[in-house]
N, C-alpha and C positions, 0 to 999 in steps of 0.2 A: 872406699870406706862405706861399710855399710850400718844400717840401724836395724831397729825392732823390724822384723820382717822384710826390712829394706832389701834384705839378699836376696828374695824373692823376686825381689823390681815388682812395678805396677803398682795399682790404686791398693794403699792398707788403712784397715779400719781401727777406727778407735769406738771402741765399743760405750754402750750407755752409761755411763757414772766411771767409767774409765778413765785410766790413762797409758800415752802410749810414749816413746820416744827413738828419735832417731840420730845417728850420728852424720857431720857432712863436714867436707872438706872446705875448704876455701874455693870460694868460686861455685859451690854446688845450689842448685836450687830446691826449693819444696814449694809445692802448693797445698793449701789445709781448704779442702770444703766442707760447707757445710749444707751437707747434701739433701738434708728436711725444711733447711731454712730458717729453722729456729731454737736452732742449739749455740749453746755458747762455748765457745772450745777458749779457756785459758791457754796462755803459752807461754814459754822460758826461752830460753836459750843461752846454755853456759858452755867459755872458755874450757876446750876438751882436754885442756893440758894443765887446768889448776881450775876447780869447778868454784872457789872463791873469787872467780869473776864472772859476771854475769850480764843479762839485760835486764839494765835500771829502770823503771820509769821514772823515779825523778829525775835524774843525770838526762833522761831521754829527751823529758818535755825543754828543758832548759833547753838544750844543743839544737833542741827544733824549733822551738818558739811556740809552742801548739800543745794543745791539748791529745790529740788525736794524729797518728801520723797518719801521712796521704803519700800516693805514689810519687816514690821517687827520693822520700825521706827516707835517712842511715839513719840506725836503732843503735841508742850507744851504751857501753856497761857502766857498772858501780868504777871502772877508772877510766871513762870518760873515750873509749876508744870503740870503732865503728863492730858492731859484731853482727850486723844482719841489715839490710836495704829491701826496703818494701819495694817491688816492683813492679806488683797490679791489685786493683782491688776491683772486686768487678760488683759488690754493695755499694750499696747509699754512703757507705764509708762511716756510719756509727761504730764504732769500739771506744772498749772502757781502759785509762790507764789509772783508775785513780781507788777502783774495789781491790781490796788484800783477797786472797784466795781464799773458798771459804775452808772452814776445819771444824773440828768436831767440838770447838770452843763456841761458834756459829753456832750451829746446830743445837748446842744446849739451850743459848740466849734465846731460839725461835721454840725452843719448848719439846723439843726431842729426846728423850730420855734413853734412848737406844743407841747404839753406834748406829750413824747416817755415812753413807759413803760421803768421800769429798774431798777438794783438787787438793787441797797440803797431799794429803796420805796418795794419793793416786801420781805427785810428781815424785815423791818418794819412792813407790812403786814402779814406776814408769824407769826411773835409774838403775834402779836395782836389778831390772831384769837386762840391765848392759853391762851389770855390777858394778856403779857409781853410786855413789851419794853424796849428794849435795851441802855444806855446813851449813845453811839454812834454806827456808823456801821463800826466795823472793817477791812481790809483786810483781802477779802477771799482767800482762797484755790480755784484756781480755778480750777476744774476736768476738763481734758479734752481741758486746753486751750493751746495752741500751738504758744509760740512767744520765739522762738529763737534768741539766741543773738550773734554776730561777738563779735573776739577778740578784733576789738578797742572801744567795749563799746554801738554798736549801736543795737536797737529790731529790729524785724522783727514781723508783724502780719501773720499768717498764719491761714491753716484750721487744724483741729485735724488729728491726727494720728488715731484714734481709728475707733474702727469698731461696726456694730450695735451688743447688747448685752454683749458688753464689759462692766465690773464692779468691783468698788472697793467696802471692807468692812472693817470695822471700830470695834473696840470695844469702848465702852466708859470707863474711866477711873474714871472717877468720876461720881455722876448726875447730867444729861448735857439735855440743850437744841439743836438739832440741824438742822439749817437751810438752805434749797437747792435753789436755784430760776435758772431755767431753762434761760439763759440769752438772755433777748432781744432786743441783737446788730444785726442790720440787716444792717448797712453801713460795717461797714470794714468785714474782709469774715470770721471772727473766727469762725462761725457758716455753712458755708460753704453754707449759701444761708440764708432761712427763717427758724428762732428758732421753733422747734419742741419741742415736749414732752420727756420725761423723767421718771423716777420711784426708787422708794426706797423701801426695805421692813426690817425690824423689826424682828429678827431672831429668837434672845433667850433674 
């Protein structure tokens, strides 16, 4: 089974303000780096057989107990069933599962009056070039994103923790489609300047 460039095999890029997507079998793995360090790669991952199941993060945090999953945690869908197992994370282990992805609803509210690229349109993208679409665009897992929260309830935006060639990997648990989009926020600093590239590769 292959994905966006998967046919090709070896390391494929997801380019700046992009996205990309791959398909994988049950049992296959990926690894997503994040090869500058300080890019934030959203992620999905939907049931390939009916794309109205998906990877939850609330369904996810409950099943885990945790804010933030850590090796060895199963990522589970909107019906509560295992669709991907984190299986190394070789960062500090900050990811966000609690930002909606941004869209051009964002972009207006930070004062953009232009079309701003951004991860809704780019997972929508990302499908379409496998000819899928998605009935809506989930909450992603975001790798890599770094907003810390105070005791009395309040975020913090920050930049990432991670370093360049830092990378997590994934098994699939089912056959799943899954989708990255290099995000591209350039107003607040979760990127820690201008969104770079990124890379995934397709294991076993």
């Amino acid at each position: 089974m292959s994905g966006h460039e998967g046919d090709r095999g070896g390391l494929c890029r997801i380019p700046p303000r992009k996205g990309r997507a791959a398909k994988l079998a049950r049992g296959q793995t990926i690894r997503v780096i994040n090869t500058h360090g300080h890019q934030v790669v959203d992620t999905w991952a939907f049931n390939l057989h009916d794309l109205s199941e998906f990877l939850s993060m609330e369904h996810m945090r409950a099943a885990i107990d945790r804010i933030i999953p850590r090796p060895g945690d199963v990522l589970v869908t909107n019906r509560r069933r295992p669709i991907l197992t984190l299986l190394e994370d070789s960062s500090p282990g900050i990811h966000d599962t609690l930002i909606a992805a941004c869209d051009i609803y964002r972009y207006q509210g930070l004062g953009v009056e232009d079309f701003h690229d951004n991860c809704a349109d780019n997972l929508r993208n990302g499908l379409a070039d496998l000819g899928l679409e998605a009935p809506e665009v989930p909450s992603p897992f975001n790798l890599w994103m770094n907003i810390p929260f105070t005791p009395q309830g309040d975020i913090e935006w920050k930049e990432p923790v991670s370093k360049p060639g830092d990378h997590v990997l994934f098994r699939a648990e089912m056959d799943c489609v899954v989708v990255f989009s290099a995000c591209p926020q350039d107003i607040v600093c979760i990127n820690a300047g201008a969104p770079v590239e990124a890379h995934y590769e397709v294991l076993s």
